[in-house]
N, C-alpha and C positions, 0 to 999 in steps of 0.2 A: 360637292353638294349632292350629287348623285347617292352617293352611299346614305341619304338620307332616307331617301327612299327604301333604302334596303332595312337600314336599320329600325328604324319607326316603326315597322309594322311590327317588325321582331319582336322588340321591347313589347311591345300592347301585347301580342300573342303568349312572350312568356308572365306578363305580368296578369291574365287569363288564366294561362295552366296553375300560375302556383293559389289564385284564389279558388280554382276548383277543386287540385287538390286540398286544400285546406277545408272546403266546402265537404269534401270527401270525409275527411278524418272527422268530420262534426256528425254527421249522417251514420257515420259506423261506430260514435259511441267513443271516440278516444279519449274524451274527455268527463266521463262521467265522476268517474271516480280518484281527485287529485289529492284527496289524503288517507286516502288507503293504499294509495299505490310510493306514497311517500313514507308511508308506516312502511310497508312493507320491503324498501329495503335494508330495514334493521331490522327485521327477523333474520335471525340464525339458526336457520334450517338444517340439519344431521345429512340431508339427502344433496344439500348443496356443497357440500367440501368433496376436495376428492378423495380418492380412494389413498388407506393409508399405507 
């Protein structure tokens, strides 16, 4: 039962980091733009293959 203690906090704390980070990604814009960035990976760019 001890490891209750241990654990409990833990969870709450990571379950804080990932909604900050997530809060993070919102603030910096990652989601502005989700069908441009879905078009864009079927553009077939000349400068994206390698070298022949």
């Amino acid at each position: 039962m001890d490891i209750l203690l241990i654990l409990a906090p833990f969870s709450v704390g990571l379950g804080l980091m990932a909604v900050a980070a997530f809060w993070w990604t919102l603030k910096a814009g990652q989601y502005e733009d989700p069908v441009g960035d879905a078009n864009r990976i079927l553009i077939d760019d000349a400068d994206d293959r390698p070298p022949a």
